[in-house]
PDB file of N, CA, C, O and CB in Angstrom:
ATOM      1  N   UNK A   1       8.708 -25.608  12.918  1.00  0.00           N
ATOM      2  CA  UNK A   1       8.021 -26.476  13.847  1.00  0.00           C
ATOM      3  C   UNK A   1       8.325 -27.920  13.489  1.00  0.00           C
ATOM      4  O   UNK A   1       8.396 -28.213  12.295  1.00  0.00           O
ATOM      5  CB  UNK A   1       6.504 -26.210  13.837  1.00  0.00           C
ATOM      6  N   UNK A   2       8.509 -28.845  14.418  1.00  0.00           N
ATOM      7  CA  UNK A   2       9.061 -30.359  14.388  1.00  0.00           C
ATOM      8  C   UNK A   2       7.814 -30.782  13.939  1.00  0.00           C
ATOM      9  O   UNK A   2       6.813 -30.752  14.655  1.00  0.00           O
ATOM     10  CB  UNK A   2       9.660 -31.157  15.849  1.00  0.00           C
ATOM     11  N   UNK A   3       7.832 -31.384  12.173  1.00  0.00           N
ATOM     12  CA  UNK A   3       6.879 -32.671  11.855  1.00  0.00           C
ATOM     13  C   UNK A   3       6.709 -33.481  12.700  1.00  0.00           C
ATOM     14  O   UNK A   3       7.465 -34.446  12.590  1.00  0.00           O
ATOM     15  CB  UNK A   3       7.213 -33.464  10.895  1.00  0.00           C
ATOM     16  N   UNK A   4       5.844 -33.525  13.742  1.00  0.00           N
ATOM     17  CA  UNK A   4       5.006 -34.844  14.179  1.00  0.00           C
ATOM     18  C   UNK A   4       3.483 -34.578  13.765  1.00  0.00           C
ATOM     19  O   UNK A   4       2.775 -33.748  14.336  1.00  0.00           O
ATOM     20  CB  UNK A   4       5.104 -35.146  15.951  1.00  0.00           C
ATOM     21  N   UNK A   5       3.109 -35.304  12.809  1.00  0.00           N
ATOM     22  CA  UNK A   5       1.839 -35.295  12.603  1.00  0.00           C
ATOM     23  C   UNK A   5       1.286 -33.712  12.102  1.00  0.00           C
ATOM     24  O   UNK A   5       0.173 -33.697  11.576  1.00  0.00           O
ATOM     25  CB  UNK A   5       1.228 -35.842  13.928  1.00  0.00           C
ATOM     26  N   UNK A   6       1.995 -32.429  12.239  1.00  0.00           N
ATOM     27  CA  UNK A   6       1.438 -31.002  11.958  1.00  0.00           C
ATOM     28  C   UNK A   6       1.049 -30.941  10.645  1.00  0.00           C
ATOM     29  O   UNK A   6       1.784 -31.317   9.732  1.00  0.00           O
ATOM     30  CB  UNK A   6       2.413 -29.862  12.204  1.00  0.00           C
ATOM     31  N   UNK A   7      -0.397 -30.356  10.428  1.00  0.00           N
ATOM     32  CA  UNK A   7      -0.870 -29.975   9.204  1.00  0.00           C
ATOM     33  C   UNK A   7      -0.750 -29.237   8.997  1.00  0.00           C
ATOM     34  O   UNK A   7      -1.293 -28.623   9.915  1.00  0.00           O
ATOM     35  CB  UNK A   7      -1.683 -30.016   8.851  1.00  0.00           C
ATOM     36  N   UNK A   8      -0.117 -28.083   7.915  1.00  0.00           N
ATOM     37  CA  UNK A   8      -0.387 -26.361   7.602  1.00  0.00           C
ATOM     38  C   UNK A   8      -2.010 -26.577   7.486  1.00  0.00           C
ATOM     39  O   UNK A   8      -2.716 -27.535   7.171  1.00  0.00           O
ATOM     40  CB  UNK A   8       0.493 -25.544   5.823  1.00  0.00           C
ATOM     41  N   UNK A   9      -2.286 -25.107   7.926  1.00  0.00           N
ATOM     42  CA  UNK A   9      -3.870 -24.755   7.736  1.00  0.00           C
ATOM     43  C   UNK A   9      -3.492 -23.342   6.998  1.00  0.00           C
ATOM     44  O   UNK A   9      -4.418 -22.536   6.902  1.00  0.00           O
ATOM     45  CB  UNK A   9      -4.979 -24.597   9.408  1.00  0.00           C
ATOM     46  N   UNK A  10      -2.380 -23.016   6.537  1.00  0.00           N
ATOM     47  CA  UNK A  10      -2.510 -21.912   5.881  1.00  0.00           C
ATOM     48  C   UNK A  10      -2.195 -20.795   6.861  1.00  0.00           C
ATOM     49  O   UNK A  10      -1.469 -20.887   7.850  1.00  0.00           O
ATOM     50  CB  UNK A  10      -3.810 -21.844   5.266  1.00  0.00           C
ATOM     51  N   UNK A  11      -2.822 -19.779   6.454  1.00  0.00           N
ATOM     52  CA  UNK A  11      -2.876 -18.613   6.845  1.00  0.00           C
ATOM     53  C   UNK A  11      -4.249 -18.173   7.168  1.00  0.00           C
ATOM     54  O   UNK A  11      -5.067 -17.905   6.288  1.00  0.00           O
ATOM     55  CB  UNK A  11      -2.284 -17.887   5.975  1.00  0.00           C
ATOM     56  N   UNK A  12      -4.538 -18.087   8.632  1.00  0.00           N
ATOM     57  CA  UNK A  12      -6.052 -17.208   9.337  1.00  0.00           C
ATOM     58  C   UNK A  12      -5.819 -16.112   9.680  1.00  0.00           C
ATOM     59  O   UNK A  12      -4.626 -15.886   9.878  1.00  0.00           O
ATOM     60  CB  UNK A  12      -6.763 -17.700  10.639  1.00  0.00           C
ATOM     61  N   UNK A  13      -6.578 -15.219   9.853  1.00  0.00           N
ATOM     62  CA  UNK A  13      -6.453 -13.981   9.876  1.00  0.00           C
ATOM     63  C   UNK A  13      -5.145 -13.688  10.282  1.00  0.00           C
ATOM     64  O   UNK A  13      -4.654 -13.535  11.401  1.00  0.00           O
ATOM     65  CB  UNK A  13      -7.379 -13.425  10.592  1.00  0.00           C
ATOM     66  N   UNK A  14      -4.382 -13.610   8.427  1.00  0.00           N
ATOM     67  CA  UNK A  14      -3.165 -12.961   8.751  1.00  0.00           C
ATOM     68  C   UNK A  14      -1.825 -13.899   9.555  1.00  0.00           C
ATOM     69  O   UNK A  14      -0.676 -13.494   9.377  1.00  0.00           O
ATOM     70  CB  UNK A  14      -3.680 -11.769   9.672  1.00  0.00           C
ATOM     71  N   UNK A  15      -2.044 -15.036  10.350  1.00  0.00           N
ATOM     72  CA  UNK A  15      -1.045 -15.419  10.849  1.00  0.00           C
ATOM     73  C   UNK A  15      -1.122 -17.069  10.151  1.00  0.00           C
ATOM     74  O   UNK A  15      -1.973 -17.568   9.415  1.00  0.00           O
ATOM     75  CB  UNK A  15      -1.071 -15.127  12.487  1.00  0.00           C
ATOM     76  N   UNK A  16       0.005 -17.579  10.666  1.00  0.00           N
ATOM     77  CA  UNK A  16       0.581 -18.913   9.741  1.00  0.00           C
ATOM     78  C   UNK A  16      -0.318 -19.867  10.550  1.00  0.00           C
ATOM     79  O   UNK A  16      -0.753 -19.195  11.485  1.00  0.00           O
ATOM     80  CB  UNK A  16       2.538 -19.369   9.797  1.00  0.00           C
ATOM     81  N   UNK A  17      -0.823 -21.190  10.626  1.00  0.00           N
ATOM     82  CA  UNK A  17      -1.460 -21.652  11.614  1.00  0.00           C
ATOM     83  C   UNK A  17      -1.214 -23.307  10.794  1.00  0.00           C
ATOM     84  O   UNK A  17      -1.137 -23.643   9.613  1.00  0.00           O
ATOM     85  CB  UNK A  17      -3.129 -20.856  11.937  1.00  0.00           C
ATOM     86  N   UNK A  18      -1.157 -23.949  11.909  1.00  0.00           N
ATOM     87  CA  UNK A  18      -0.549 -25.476  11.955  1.00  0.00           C
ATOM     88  C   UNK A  18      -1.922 -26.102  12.879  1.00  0.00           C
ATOM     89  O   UNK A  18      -2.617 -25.353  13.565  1.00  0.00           O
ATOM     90  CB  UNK A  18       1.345 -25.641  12.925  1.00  0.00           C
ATOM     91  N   UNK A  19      -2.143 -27.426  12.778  1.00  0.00           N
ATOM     92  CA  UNK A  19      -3.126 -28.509  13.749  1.00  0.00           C
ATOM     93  C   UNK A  19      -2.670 -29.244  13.720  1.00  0.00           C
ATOM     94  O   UNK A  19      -2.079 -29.437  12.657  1.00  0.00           O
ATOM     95  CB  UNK A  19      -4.365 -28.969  13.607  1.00  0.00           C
ATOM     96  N   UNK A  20      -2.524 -30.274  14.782  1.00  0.00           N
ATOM     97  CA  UNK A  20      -1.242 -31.323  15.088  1.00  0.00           C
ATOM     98  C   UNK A  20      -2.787 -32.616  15.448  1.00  0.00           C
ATOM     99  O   UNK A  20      -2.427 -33.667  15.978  1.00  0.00           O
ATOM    100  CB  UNK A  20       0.311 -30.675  16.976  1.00  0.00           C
ATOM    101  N   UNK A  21      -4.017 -32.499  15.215  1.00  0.00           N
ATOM    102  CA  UNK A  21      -5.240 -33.151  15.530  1.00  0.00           C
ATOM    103  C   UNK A  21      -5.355 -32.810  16.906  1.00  0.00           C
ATOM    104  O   UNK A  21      -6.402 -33.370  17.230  1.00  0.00           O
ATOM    105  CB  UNK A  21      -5.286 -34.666  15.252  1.00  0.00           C
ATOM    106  N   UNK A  22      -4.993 -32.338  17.721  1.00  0.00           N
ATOM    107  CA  UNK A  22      -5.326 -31.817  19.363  1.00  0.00           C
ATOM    108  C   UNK A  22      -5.052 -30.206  20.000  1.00  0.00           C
ATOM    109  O   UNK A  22      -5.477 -29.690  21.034  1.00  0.00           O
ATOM    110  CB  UNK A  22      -4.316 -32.777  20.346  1.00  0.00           C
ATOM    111  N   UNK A  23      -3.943 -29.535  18.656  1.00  0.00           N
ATOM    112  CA  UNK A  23      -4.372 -27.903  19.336  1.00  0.00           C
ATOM    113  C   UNK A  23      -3.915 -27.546  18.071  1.00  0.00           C
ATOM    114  O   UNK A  23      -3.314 -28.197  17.216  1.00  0.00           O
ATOM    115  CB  UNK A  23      -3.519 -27.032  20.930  1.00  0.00           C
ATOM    116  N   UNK A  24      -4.324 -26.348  18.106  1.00  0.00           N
ATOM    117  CA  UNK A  24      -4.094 -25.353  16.835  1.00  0.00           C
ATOM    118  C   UNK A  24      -2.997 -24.172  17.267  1.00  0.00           C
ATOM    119  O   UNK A  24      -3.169 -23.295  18.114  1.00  0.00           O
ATOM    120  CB  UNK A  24      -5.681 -24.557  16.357  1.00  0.00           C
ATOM    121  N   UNK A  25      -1.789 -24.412  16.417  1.00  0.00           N
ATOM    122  CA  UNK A  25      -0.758 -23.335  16.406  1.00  0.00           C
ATOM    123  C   UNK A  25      -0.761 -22.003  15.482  1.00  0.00           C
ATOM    124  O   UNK A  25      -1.022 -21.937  14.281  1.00  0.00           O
ATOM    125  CB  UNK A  25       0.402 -23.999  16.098  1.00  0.00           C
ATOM    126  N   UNK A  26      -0.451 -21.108  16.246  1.00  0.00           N
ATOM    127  CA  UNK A  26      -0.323 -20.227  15.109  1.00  0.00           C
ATOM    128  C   UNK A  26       1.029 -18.931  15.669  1.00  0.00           C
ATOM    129  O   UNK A  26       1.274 -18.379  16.741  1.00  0.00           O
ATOM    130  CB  UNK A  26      -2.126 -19.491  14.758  1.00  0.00           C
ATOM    131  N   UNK A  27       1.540 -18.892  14.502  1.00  0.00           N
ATOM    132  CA  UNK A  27       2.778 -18.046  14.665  1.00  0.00           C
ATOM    133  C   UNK A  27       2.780 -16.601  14.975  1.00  0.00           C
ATOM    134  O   UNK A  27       2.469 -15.871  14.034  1.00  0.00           O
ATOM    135  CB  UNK A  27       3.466 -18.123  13.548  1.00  0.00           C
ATOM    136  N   UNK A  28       3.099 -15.977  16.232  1.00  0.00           N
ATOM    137  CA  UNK A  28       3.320 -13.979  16.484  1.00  0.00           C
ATOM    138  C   UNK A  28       4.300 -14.088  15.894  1.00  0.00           C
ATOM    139  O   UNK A  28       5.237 -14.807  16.242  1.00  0.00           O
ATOM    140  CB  UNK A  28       3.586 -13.006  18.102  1.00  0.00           C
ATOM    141  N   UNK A  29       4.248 -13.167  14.569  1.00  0.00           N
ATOM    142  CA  UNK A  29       5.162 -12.419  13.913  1.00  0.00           C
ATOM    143  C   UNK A  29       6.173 -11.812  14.510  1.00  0.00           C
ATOM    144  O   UNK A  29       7.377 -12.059  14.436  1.00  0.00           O
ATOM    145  CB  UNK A  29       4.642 -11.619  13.336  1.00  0.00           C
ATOM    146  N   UNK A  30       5.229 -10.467  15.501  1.00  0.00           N
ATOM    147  CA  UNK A  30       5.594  -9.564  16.152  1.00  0.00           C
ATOM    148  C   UNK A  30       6.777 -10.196  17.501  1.00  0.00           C
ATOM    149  O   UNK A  30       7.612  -9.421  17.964  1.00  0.00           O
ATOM    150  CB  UNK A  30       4.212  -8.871  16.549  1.00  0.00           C
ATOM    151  N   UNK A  31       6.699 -11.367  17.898  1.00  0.00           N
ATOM    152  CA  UNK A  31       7.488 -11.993  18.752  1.00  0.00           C
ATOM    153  C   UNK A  31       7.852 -12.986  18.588  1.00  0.00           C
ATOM    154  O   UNK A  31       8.885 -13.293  19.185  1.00  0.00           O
ATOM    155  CB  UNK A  31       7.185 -12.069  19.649  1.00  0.00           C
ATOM    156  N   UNK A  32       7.313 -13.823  17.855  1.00  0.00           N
ATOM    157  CA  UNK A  32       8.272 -14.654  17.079  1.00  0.00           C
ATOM    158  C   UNK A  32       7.716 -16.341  18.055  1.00  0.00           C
ATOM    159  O   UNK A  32       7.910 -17.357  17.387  1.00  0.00           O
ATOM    160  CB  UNK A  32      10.353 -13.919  17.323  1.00  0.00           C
ATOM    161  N   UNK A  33       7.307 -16.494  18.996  1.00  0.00           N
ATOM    162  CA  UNK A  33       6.923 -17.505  19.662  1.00  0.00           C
ATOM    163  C   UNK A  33       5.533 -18.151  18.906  1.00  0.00           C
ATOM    164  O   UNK A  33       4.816 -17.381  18.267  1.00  0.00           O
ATOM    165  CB  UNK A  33       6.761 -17.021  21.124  1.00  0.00           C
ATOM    166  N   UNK A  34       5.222 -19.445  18.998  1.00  0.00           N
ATOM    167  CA  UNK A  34       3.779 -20.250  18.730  1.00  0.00           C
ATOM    168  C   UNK A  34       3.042 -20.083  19.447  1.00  0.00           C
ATOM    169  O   UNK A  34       3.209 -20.684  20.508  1.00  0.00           O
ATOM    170  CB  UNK A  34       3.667 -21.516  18.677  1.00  0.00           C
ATOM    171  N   UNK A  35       2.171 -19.455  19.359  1.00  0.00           N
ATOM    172  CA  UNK A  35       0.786 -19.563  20.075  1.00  0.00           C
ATOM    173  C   UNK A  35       0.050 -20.913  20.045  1.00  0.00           C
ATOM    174  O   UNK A  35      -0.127 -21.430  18.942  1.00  0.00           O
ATOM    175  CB  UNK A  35      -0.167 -18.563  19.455  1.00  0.00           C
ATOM    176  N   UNK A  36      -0.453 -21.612  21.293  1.00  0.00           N
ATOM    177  CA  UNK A  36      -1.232 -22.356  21.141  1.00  0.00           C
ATOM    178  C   UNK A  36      -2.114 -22.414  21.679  1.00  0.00           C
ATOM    179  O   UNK A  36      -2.229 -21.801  22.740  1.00  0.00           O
ATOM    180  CB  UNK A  36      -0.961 -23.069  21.120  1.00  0.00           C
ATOM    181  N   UNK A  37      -3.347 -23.361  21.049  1.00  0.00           N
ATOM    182  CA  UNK A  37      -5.004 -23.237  21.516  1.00  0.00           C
ATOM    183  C   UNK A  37      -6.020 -24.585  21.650  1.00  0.00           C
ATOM    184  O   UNK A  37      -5.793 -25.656  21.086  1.00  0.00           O
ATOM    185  CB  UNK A  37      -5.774 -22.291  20.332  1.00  0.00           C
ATOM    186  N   UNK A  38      -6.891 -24.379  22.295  1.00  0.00           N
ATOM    187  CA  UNK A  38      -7.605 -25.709  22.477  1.00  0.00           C
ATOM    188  C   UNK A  38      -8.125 -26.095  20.824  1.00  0.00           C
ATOM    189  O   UNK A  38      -8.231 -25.292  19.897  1.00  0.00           O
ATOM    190  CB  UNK A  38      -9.052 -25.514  23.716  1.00  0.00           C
ATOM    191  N   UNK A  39      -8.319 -27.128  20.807  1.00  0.00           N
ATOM    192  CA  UNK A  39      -8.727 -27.534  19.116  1.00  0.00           C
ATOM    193  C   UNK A  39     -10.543 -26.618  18.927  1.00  0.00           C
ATOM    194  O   UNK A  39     -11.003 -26.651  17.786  1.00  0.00           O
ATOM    195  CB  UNK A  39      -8.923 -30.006  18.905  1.00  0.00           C
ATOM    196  N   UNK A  40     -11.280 -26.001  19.862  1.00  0.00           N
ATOM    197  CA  UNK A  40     -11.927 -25.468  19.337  1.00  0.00           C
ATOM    198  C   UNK A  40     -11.766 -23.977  19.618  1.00  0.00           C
ATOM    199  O   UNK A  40     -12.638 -23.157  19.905  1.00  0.00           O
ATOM    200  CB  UNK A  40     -12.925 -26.028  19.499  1.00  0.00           C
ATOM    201  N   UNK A  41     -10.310 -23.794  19.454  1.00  0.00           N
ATOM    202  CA  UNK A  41      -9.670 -21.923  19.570  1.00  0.00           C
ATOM    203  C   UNK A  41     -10.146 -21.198  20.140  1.00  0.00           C
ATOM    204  O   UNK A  41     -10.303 -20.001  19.901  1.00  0.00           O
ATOM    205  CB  UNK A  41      -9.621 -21.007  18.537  1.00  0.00           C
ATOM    206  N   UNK A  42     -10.468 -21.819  21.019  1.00  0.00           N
ATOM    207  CA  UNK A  42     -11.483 -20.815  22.102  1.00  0.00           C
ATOM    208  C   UNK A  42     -10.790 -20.620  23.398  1.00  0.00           C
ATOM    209  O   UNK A  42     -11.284 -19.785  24.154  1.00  0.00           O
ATOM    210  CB  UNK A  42     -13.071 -21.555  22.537  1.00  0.00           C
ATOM    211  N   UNK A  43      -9.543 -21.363  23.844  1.00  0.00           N
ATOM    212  CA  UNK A  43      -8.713 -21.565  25.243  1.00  0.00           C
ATOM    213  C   UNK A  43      -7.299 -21.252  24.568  1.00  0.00           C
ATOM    214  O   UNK A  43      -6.757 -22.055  23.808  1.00  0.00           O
ATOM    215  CB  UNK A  43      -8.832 -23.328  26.086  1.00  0.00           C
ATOM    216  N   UNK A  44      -6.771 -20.063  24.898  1.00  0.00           N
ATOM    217  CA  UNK A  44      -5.290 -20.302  24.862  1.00  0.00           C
ATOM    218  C   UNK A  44      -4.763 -20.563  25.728  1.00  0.00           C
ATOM    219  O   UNK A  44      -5.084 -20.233  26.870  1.00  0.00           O
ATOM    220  CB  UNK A  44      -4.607 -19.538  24.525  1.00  0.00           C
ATOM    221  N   UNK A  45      -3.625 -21.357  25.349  1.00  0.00           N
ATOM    222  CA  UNK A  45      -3.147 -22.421  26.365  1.00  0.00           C
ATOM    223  C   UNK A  45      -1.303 -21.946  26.305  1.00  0.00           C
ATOM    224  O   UNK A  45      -0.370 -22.557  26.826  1.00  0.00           O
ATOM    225  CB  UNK A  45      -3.629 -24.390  25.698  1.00  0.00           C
ATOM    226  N   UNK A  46      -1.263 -20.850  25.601  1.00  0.00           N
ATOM    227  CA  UNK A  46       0.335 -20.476  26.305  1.00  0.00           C
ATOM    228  C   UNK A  46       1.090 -20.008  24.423  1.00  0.00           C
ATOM    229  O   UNK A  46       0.660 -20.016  23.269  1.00  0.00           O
ATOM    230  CB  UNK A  46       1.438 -22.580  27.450  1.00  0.00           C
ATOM    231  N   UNK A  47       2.543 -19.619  25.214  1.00  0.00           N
ATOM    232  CA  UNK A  47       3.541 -19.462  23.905  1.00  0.00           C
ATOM    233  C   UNK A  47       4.269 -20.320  24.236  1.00  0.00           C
ATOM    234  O   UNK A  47       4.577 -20.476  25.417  1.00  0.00           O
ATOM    235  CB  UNK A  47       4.339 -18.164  23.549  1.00  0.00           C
ATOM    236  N   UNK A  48       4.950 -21.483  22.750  1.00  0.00           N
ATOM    237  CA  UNK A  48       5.763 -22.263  22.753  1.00  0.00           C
ATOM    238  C   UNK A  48       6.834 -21.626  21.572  1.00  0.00           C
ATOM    239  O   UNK A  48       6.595 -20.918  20.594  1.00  0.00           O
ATOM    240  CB  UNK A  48       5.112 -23.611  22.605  1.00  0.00           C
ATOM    241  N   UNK A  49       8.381 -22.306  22.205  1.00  0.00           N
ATOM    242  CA  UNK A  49       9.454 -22.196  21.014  1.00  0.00           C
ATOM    243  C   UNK A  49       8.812 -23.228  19.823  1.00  0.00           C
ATOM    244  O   UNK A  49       8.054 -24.149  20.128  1.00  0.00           O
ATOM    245  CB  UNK A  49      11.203 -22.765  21.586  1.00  0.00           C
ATOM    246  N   UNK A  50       9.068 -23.050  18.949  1.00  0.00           N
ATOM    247  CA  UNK A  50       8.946 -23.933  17.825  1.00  0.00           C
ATOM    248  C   UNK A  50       9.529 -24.871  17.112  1.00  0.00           C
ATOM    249  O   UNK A  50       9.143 -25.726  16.315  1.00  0.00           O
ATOM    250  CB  UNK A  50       8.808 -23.495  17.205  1.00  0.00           C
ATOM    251  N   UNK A  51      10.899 -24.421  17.718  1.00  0.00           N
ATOM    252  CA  UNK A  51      12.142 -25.565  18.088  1.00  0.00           C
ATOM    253  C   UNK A  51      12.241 -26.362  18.989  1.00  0.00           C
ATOM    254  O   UNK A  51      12.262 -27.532  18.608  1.00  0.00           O
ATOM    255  CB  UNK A  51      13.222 -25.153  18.322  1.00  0.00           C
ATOM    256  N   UNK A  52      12.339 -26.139  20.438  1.00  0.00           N
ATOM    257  CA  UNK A  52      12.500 -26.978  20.725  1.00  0.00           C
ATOM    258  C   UNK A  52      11.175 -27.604  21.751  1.00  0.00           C
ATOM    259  O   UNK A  52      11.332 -28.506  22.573  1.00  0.00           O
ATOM    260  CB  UNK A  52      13.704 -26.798  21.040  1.00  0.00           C
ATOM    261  N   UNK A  53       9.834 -26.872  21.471  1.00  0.00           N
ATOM    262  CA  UNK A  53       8.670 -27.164  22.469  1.00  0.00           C
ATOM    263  C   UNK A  53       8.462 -26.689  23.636  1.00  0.00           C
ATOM    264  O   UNK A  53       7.342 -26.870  24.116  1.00  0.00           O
ATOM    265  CB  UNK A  53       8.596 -28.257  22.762  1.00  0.00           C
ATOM    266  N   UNK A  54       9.126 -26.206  24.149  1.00  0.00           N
ATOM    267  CA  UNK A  54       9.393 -25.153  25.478  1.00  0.00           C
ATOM    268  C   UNK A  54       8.537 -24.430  25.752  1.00  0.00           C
ATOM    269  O   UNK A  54       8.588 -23.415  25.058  1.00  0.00           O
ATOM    270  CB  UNK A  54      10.400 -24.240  25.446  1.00  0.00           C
ATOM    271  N   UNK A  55       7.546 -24.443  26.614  1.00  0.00           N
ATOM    272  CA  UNK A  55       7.017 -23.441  26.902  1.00  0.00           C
ATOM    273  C   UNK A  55       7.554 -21.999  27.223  1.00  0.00           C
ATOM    274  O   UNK A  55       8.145 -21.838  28.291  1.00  0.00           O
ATOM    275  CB  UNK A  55       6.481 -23.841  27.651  1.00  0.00           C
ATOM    276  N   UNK A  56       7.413 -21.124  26.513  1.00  0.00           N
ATOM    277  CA  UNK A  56       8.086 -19.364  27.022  1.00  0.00           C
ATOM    278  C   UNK A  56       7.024 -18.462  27.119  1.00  0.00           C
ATOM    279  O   UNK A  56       7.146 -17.298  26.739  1.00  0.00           O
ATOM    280  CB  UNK A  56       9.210 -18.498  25.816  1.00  0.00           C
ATOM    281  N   UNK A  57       5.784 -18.994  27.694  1.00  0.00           N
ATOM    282  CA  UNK A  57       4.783 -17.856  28.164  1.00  0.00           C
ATOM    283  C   UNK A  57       3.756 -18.483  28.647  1.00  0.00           C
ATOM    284  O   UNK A  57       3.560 -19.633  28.254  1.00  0.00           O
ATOM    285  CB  UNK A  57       4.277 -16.872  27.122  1.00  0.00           C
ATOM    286  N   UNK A  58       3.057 -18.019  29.396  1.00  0.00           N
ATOM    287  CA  UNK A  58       2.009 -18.461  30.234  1.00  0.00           C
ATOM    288  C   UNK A  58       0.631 -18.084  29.255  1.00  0.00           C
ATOM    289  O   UNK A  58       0.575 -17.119  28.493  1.00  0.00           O
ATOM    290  CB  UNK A  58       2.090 -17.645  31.824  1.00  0.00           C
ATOM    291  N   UNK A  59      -0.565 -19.196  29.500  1.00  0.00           N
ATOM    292  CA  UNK A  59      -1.846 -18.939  28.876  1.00  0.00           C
ATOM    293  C   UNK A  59      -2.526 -17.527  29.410  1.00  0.00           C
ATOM    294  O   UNK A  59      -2.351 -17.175  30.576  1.00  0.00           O
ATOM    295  CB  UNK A  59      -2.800 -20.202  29.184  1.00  0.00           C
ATOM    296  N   UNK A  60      -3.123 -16.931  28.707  1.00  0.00           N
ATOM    297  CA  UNK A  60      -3.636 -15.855  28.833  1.00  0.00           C
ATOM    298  C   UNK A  60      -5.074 -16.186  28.778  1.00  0.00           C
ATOM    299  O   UNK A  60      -5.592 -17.041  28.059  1.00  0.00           O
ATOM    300  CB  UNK A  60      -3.138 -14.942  27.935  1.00  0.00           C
ATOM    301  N   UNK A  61      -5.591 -15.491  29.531  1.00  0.00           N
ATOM    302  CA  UNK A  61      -7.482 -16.290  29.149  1.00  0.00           C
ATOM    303  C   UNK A  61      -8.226 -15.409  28.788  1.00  0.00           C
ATOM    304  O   UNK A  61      -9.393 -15.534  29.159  1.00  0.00           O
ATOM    305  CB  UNK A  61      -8.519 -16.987  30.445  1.00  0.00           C
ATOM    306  N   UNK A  62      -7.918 -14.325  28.037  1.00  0.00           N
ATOM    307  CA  UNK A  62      -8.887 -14.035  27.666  1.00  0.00           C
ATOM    308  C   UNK A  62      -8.334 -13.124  26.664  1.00  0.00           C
ATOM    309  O   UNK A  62      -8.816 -12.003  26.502  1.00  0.00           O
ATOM    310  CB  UNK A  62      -9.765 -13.678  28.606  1.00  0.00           C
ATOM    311  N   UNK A  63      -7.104 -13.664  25.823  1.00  0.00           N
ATOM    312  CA  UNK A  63      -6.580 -13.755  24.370  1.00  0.00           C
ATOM    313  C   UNK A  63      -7.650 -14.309  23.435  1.00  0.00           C
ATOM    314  O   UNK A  63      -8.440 -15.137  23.889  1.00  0.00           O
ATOM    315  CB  UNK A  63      -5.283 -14.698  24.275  1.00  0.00           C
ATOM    316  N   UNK A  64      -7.723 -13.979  22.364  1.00  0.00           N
ATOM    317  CA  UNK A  64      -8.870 -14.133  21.321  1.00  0.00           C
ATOM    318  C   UNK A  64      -8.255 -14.647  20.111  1.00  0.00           C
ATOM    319  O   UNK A  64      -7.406 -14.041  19.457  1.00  0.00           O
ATOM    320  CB  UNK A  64      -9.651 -12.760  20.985  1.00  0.00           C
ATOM    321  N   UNK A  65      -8.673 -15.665  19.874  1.00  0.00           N
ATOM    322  CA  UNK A  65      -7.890 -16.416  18.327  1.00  0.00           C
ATOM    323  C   UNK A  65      -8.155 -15.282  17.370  1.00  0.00           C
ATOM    324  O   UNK A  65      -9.193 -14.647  17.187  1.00  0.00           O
ATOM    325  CB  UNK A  65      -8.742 -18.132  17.563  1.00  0.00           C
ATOM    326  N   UNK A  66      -6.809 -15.166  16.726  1.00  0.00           N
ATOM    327  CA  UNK A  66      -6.118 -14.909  15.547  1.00  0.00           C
ATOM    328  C   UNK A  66      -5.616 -13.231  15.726  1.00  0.00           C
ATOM    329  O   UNK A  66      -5.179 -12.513  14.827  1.00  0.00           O
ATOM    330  CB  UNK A  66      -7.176 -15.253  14.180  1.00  0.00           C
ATOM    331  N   UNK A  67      -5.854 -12.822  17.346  1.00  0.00           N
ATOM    332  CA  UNK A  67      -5.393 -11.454  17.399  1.00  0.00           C
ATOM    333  C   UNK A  67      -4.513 -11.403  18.139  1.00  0.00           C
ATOM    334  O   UNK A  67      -3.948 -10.331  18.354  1.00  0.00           O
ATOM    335  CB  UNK A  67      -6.196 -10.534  17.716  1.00  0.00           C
TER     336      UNK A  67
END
């Protein structure tokens, strides 16, 4: 993922997870795309490449942080 401002947060249940101060990323293993979420992980807001920022999936609404 491109350093602008991203903090590691470690590892949450099980997956890698980054905060950039406005959404919380976290990495599918299983597919390999960034998940991202409203800063209180309650709205997913889609899959991004991690290279180059691209959106490659549409938000799902009623995906559940960290599963």
């Amino acid at each position: 993922m491109k350093d602008q401002g991203v903090v590691s947060k470690g590892t949450i249940n099980g997956r890698k997870t980054w905060y950039d101060g406005k959404y919380y990323y976290q990495w599918d293993s299983k597919k390999d795309p960034l998940e991202k979420w409203d800063n209180k992980k309650k709205n997913h807001l889609g899959e991004f490449n991690a290279v180059t920022g691209e959106q490659s999936g549409k938000a799902v609404k009623r995906r559940e942080w960290g599963k």
